[in-house]
Biopython code that builds the backbone (N, CA, C, O; Angstrom):
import numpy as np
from Bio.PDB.StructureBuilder import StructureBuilder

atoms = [
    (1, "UNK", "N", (59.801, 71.578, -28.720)),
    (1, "UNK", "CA", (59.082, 70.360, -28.525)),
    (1, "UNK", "C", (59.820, 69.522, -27.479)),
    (1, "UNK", "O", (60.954, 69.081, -27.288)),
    (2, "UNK", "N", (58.732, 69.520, -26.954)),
    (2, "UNK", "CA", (59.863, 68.226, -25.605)),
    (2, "UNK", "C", (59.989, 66.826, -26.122)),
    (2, "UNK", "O", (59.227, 66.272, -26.914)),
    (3, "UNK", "N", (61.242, 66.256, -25.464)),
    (3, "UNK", "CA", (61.656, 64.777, -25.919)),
    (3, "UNK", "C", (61.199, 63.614, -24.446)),
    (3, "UNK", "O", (61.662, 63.546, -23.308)),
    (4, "UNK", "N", (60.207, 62.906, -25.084)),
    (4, "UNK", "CA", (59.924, 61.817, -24.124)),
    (4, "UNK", "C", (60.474, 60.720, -23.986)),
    (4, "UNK", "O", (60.009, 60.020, -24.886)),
    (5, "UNK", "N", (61.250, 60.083, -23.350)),
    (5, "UNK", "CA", (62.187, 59.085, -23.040)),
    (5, "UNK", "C", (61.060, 57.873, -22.071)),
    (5, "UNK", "O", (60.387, 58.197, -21.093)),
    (6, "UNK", "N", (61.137, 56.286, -22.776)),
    (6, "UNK", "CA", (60.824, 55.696, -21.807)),
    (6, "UNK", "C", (61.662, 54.934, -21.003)),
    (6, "UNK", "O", (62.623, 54.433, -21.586)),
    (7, "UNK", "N", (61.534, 54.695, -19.688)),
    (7, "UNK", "CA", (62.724, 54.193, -19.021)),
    (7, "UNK", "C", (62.527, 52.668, -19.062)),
    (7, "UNK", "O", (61.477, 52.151, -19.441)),
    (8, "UNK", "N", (63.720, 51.911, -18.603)),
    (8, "UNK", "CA", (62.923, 50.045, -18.918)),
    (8, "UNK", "C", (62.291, 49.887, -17.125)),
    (8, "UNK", "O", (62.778, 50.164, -16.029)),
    (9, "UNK", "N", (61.374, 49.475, -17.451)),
    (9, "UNK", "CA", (61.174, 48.487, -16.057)),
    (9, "UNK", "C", (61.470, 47.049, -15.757)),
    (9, "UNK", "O", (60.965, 46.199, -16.490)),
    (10, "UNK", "N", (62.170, 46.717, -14.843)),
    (10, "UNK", "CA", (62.726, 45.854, -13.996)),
    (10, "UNK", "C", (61.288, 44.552, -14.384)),
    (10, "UNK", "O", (60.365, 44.904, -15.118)),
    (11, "UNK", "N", (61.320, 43.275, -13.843)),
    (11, "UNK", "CA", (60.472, 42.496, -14.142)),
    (11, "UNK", "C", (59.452, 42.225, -12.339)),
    (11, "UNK", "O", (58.564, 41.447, -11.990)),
    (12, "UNK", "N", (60.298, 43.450, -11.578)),
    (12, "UNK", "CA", (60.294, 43.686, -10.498)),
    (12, "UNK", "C", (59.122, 44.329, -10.180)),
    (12, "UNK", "O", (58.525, 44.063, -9.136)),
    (13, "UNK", "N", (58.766, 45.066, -10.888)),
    (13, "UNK", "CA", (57.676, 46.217, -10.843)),
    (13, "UNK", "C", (56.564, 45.505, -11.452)),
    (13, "UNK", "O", (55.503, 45.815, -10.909)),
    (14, "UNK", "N", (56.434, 44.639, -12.416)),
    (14, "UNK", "CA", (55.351, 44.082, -12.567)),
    (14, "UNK", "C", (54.551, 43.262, -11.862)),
    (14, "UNK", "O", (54.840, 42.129, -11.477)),
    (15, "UNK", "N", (53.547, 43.842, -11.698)),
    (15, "UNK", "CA", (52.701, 43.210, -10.859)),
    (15, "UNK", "C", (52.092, 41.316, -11.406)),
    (15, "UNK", "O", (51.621, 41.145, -12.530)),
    (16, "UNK", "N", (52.198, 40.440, -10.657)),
    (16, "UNK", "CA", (51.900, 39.189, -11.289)),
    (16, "UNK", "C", (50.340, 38.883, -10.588)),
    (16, "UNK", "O", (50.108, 38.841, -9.380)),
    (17, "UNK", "N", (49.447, 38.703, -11.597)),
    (17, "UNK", "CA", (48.014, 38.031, -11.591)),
    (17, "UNK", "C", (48.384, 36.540, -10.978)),
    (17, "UNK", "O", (49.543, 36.127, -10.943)),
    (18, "UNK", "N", (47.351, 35.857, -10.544)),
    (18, "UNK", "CA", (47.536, 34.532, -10.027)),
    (18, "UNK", "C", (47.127, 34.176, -10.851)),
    (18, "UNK", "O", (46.257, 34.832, -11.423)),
    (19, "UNK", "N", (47.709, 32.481, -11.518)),
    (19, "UNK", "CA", (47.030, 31.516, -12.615)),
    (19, "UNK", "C", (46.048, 30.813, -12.331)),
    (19, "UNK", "O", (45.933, 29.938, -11.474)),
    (20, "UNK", "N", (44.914, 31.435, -13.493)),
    (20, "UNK", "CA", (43.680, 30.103, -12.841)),
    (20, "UNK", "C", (43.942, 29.540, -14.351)),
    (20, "UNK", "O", (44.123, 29.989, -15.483)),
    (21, "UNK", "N", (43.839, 28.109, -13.584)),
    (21, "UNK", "CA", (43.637, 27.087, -14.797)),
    (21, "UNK", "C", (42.390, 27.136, -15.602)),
    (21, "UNK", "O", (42.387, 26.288, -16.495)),
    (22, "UNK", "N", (41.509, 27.758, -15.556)),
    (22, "UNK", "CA", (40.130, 28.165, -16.580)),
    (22, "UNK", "C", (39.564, 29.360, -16.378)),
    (22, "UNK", "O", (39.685, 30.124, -15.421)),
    (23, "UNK", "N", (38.973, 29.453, -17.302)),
    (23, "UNK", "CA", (38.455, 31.141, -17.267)),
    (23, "UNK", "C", (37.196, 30.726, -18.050)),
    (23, "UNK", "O", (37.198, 29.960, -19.014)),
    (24, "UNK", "N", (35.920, 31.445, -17.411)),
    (24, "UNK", "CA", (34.547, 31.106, -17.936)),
    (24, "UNK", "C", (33.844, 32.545, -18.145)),
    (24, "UNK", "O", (33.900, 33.512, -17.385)),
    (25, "UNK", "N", (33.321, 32.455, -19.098)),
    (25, "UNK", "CA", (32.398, 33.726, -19.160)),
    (25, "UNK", "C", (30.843, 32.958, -18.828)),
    (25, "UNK", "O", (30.227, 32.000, -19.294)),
    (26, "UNK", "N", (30.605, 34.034, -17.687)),
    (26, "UNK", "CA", (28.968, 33.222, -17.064)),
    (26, "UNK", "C", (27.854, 34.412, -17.251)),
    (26, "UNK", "O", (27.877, 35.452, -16.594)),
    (27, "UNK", "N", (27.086, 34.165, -18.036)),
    (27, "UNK", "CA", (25.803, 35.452, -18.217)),
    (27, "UNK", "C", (25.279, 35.816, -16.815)),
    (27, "UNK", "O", (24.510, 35.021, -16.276)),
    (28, "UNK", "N", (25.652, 37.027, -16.137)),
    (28, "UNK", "CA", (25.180, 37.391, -15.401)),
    (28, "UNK", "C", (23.758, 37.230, -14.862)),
    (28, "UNK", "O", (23.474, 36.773, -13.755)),
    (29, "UNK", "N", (22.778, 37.732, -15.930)),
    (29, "UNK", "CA", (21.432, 37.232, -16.388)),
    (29, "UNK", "C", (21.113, 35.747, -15.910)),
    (29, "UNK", "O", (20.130, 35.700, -15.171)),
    (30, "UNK", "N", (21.489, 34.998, -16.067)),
    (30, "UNK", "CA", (21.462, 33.597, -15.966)),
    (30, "UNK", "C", (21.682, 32.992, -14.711)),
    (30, "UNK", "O", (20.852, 32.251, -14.185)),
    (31, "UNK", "N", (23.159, 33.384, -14.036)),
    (31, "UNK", "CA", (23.070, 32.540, -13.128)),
    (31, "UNK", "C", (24.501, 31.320, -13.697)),
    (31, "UNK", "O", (24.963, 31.376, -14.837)),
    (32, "UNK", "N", (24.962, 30.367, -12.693)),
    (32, "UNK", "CA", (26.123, 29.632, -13.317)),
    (32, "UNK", "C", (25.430, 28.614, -13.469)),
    (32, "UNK", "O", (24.611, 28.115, -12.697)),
    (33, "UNK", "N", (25.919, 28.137, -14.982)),
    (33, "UNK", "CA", (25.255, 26.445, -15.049)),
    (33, "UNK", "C", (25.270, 25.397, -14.099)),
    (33, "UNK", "O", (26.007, 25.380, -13.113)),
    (34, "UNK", "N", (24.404, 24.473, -14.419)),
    (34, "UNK", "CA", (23.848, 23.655, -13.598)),
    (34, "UNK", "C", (25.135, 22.549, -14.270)),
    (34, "UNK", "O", (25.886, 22.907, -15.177)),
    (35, "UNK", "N", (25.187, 21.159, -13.606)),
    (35, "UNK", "CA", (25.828, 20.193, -14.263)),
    (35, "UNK", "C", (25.515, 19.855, -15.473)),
    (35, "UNK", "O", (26.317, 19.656, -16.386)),
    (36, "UNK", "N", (24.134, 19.765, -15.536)),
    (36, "UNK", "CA", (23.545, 19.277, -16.621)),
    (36, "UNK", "C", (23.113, 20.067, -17.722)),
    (36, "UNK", "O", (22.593, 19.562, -18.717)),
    (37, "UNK", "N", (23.315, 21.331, -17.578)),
    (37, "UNK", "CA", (23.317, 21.862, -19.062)),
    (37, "UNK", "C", (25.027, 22.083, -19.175)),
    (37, "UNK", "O", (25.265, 22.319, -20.359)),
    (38, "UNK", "N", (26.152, 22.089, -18.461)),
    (38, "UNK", "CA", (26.951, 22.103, -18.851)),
    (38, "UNK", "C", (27.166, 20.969, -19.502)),
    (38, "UNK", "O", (27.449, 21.093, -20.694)),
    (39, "UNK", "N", (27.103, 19.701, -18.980)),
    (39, "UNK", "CA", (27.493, 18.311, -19.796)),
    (39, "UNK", "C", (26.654, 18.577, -20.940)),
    (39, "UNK", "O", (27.300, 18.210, -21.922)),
    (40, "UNK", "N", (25.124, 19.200, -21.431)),
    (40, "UNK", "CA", (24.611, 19.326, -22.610)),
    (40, "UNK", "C", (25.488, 20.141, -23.666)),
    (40, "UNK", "O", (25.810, 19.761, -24.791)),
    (41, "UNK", "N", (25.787, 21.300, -23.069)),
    (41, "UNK", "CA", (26.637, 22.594, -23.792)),
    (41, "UNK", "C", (28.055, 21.671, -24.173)),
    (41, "UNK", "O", (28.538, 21.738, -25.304)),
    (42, "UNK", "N", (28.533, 20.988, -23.322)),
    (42, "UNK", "CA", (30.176, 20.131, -23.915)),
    (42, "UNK", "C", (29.772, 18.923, -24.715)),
    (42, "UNK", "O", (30.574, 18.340, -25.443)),
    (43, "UNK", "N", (28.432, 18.529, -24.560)),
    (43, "UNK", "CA", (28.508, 17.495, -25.998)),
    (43, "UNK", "C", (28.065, 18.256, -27.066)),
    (43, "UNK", "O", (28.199, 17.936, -28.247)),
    (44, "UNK", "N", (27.542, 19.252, -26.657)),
    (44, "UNK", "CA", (26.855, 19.766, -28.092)),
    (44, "UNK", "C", (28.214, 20.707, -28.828)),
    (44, "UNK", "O", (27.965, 21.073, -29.977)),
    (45, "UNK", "N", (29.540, 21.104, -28.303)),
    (45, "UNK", "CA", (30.565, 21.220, -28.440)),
    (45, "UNK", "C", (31.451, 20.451, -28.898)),
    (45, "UNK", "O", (32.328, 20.820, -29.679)),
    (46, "UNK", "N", (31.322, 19.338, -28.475)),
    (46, "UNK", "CA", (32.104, 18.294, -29.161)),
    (46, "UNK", "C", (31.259, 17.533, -30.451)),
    (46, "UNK", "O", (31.863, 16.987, -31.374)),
    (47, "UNK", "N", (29.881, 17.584, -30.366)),
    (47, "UNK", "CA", (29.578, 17.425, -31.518)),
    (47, "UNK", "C", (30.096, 18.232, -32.880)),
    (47, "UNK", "O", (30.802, 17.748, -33.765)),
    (48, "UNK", "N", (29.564, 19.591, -32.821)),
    (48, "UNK", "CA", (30.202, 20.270, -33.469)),
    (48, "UNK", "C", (32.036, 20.163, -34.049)),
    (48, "UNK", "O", (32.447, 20.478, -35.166)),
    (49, "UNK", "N", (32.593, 19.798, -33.260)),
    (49, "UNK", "CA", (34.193, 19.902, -33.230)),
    (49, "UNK", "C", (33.892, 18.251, -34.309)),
    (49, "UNK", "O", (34.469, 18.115, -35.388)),
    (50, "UNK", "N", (33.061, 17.323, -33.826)),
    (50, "UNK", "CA", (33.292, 16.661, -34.596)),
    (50, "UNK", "C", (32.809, 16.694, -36.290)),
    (50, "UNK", "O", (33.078, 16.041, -37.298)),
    (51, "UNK", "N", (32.228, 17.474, -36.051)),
    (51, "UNK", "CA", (31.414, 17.502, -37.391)),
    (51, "UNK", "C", (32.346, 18.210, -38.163)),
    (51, "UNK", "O", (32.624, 17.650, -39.223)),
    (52, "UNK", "N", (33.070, 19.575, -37.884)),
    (52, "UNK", "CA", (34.296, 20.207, -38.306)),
    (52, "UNK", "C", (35.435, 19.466, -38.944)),
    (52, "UNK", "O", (35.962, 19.784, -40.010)),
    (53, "UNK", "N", (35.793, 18.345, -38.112)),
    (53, "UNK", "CA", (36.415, 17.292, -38.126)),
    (53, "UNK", "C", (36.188, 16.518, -39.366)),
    (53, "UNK", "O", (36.932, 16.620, -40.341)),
    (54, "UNK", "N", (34.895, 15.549, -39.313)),
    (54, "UNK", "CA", (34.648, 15.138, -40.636)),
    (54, "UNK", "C", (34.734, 15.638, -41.675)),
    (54, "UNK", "O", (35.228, 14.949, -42.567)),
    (55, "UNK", "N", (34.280, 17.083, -42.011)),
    (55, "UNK", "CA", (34.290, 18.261, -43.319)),
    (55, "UNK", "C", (35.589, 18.243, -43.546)),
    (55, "UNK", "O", (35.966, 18.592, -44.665)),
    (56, "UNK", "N", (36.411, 17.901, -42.709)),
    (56, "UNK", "CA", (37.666, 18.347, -43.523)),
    (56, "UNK", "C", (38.196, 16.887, -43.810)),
    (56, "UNK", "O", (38.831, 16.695, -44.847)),
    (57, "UNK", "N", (38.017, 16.101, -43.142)),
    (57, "UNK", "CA", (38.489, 14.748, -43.593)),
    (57, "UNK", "C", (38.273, 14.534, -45.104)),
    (57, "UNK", "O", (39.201, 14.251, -45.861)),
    (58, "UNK", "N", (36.949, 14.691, -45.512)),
    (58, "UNK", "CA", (36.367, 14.035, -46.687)),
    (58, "UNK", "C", (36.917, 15.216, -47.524)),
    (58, "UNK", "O", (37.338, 14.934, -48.646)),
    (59, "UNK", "N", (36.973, 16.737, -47.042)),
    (59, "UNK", "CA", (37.749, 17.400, -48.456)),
    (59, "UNK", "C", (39.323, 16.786, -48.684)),
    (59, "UNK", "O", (39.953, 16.779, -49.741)),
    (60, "UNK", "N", (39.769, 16.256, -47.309)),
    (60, "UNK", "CA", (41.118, 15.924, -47.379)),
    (60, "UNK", "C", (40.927, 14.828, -48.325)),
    (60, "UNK", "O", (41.660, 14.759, -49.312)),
    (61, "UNK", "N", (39.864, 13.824, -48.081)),
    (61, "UNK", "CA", (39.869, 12.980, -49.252)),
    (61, "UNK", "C", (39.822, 12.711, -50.250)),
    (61, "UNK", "O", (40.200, 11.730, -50.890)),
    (62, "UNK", "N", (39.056, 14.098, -50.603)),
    (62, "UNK", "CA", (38.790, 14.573, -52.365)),
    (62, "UNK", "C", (39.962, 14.885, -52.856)),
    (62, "UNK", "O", (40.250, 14.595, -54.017)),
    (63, "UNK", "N", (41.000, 15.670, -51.848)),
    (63, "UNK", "CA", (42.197, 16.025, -52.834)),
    (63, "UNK", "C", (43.535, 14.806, -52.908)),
    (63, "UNK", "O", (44.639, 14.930, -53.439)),
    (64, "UNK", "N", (42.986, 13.695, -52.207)),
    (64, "UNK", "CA", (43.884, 12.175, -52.305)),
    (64, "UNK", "C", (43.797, 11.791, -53.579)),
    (64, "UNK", "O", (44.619, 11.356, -54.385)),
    (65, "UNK", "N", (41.912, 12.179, -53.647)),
    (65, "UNK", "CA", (41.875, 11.144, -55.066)),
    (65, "UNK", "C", (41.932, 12.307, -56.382)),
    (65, "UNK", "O", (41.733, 12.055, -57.571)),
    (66, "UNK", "N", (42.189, 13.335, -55.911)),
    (66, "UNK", "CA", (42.682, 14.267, -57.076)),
    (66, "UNK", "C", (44.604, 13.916, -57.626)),
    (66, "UNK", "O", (45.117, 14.069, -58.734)),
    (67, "UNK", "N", (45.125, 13.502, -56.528)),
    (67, "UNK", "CA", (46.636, 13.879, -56.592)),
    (67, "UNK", "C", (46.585, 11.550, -57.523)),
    (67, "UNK", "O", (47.164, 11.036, -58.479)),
    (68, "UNK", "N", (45.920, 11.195, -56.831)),
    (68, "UNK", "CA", (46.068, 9.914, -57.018)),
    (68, "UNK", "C", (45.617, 9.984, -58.735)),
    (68, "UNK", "O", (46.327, 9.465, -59.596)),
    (69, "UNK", "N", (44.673, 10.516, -58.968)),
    (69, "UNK", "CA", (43.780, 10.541, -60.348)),
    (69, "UNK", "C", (44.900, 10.963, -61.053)),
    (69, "UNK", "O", (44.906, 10.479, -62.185)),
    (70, "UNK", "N", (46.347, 12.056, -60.691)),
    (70, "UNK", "CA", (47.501, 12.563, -61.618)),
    (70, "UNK", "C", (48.154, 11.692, -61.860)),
    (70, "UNK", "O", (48.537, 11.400, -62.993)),
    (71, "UNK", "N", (48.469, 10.977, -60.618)),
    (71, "UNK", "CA", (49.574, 10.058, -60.945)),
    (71, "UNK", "C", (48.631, 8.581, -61.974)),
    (71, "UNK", "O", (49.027, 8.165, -63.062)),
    (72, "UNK", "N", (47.762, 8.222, -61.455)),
    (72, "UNK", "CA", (46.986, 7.446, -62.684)),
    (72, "UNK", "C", (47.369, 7.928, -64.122)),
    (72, "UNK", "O", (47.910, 6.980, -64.691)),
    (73, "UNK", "N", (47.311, 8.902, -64.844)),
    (73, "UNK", "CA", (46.884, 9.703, -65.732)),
    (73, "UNK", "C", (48.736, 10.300, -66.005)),
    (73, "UNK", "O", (49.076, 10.918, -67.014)),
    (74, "UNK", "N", (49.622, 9.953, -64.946)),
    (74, "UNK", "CA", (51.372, 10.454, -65.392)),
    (74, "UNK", "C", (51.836, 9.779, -66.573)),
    (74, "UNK", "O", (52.812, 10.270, -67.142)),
    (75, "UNK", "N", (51.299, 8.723, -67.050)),
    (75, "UNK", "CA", (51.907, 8.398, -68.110)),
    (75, "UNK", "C", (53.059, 7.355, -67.680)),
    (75, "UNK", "O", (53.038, 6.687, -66.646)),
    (76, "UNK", "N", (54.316, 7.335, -68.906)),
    (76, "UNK", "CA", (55.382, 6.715, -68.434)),
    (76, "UNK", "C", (55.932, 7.378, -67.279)),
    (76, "UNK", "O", (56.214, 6.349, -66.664)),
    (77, "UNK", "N", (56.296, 8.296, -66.519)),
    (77, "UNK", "CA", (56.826, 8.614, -65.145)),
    (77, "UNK", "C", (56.685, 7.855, -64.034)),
    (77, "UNK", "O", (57.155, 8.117, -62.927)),
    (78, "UNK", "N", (55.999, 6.858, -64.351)),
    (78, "UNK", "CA", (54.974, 5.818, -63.140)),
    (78, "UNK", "C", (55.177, 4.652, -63.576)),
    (78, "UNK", "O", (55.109, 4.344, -64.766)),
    (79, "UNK", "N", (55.511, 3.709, -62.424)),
    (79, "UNK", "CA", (55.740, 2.366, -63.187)),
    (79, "UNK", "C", (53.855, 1.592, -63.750)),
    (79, "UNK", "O", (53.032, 2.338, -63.219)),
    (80, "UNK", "N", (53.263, 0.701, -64.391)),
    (80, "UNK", "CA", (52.543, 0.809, -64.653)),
    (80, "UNK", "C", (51.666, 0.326, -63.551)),
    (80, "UNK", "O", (50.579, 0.890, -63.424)),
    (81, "UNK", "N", (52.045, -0.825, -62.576)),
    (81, "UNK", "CA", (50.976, -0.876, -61.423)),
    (81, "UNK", "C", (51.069, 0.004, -60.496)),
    (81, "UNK", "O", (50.307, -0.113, -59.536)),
    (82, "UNK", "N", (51.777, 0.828, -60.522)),
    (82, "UNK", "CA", (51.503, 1.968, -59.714)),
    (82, "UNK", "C", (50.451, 3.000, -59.963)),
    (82, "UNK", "O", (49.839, 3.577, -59.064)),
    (83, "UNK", "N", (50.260, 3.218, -61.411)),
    (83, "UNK", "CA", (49.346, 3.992, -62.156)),
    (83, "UNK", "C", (47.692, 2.741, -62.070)),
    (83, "UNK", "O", (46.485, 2.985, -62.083)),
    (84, "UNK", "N", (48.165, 1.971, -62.021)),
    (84, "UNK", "CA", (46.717, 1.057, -62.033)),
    (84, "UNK", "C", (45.878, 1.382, -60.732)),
    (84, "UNK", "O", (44.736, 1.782, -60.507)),
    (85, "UNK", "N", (47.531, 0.842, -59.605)),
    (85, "UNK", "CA", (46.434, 1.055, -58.316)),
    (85, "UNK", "C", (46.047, 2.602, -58.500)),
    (85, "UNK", "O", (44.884, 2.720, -58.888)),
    (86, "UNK", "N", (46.762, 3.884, -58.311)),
    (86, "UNK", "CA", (45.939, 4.787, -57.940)),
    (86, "UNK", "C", (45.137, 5.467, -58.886)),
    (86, "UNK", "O", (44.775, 6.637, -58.755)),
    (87, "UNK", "N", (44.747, 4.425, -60.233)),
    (87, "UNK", "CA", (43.514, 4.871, -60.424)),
    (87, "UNK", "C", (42.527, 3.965, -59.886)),
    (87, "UNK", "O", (41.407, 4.463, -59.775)),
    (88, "UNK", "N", (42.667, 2.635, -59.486)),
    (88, "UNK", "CA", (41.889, 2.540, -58.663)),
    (88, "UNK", "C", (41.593, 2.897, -57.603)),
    (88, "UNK", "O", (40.444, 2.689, -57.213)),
    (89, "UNK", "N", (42.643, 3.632, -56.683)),
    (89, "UNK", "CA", (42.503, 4.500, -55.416)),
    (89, "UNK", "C", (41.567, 5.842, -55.354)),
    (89, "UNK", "O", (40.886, 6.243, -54.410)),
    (90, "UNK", "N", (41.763, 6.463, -56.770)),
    (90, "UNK", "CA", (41.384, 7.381, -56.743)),
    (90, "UNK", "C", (40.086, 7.276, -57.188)),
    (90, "UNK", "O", (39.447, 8.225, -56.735)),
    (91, "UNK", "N", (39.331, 6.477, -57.943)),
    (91, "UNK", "CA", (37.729, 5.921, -57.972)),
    (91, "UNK", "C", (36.948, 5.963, -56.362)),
    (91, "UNK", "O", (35.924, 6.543, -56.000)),
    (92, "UNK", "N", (37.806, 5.186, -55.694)),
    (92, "UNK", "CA", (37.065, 4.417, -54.394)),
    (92, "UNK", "C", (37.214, 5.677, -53.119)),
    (92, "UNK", "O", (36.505, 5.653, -52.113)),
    (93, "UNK", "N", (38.002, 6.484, -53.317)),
    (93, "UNK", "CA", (38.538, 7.753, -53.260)),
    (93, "UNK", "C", (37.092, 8.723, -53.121)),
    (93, "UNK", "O", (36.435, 9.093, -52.148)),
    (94, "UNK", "N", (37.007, 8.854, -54.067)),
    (94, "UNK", "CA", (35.855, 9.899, -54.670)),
    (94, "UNK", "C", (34.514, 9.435, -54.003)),
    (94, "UNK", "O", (33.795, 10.109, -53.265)),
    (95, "UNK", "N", (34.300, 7.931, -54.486)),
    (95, "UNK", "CA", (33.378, 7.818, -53.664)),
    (95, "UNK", "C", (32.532, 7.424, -52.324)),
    (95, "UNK", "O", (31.333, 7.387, -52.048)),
    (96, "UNK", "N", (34.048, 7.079, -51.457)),
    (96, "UNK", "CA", (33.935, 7.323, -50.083)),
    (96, "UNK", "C", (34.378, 8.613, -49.717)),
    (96, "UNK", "O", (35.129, 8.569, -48.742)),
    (97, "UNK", "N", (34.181, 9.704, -50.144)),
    (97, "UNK", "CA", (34.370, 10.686, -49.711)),
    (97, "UNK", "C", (33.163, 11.645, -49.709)),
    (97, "UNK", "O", (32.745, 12.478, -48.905)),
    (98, "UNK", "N", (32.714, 11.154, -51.067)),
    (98, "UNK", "CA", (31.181, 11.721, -51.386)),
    (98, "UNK", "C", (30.043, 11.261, -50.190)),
    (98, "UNK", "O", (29.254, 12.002, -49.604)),
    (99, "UNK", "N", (30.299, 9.253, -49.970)),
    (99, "UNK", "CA", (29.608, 9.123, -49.085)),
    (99, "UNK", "C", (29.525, 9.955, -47.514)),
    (99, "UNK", "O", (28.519, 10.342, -46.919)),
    (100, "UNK", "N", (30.899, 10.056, -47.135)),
    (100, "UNK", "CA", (31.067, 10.513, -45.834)),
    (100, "UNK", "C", (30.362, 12.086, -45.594)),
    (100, "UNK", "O", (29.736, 12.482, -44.611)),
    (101, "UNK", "N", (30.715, 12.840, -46.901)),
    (101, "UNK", "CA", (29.935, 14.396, -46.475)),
    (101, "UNK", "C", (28.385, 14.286, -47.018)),
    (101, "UNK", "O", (27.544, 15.158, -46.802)),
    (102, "UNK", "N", (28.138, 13.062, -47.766)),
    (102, "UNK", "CA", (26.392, 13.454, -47.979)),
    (102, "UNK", "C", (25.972, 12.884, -46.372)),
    (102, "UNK", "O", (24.893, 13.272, -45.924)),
    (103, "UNK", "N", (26.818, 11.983, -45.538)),
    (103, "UNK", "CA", (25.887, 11.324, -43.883)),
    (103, "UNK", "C", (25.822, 12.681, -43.126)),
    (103, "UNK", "O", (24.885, 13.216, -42.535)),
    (104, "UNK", "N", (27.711, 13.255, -43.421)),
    (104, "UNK", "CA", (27.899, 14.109, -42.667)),
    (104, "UNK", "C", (26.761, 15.753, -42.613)),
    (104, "UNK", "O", (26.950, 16.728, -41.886)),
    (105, "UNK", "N", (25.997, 15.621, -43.306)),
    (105, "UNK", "CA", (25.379, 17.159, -44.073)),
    (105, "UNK", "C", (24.110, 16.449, -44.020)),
    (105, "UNK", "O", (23.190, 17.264, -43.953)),
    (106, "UNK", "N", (23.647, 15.060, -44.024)),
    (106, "UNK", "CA", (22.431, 15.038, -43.719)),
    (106, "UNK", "C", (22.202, 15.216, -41.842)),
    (106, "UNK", "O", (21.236, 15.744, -41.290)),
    (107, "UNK", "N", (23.015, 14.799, -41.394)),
    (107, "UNK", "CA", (22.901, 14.794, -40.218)),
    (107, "UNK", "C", (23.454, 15.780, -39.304)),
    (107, "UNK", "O", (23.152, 15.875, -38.115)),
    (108, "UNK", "N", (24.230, 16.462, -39.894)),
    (108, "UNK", "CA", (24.286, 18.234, -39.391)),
    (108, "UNK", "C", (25.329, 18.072, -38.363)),
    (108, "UNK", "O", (25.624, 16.948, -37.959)),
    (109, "UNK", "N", (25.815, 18.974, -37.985)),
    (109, "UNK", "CA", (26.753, 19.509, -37.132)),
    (109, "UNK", "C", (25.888, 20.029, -35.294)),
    (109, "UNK", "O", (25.030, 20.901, -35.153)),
    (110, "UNK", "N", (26.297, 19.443, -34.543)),
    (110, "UNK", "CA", (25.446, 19.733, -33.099)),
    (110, "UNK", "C", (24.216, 18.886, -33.017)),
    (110, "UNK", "O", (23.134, 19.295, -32.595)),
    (111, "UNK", "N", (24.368, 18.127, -33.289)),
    (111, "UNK", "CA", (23.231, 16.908, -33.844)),
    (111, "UNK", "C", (23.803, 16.070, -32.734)),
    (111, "UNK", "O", (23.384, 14.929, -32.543)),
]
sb = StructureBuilder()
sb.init_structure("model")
sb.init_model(0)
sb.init_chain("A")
sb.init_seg("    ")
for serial, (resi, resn, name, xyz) in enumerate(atoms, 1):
    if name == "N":
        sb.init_residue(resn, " ", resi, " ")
    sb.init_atom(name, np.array(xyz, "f"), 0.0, 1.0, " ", f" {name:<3s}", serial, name[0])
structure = sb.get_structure()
């Protein structure tokens, strides 16, 4: 059986691509966008990104008023207005969070 050895190459031999600062995939079919469906395609992109955005805010918020609802509910480990506020945190919690994903889900993502 023969033994294959690889040798190193130098950083010399590599050939270097030129940097383009963007890279686009353009449907052949199509043709390159116009200004104006590109500015349509990047808000309807950033809509989306925002809508992504919100979904996680408001789960981030559900689990505030989950961790807040423990410490409410710690008992003596907590001094007692500390346990007051975050059960009141964790009420107002819940239901600005509920509000934000029922706007966010009526009104959709790319909207």
């Amino acid at each position: 059986m023969a033994v294959r050895q690889l040798a190193e190459s130098g950083d010399e031999d590599i050939e270097r691509l030129p940097a383009t600062k963007t890279s686009e995939v353009v449907s052949l079919a199509r043709g390159p966008e116009s200004p104006t469906e590109r500015i349509r395609r990047l808000q309807w992109e950033a809509s989306v990104l925002a809508a992504e955005q919100a979904e996680q805010f408001g789960a981030e918020l559900m689990q505030m008023a989950i961790r807040a609802r423990e410490i409410a509910e710690g008992g003596e480990a907590y001094p007692v207005g500390v346990r007051e506020l975050a059960s009141r945190i964790a009420g107002d919690l819940v239901v600005r969070a509920k509000a934000l994903l029922t706007i966010q889900h009526r009104v959709g993502p790319g909207s």
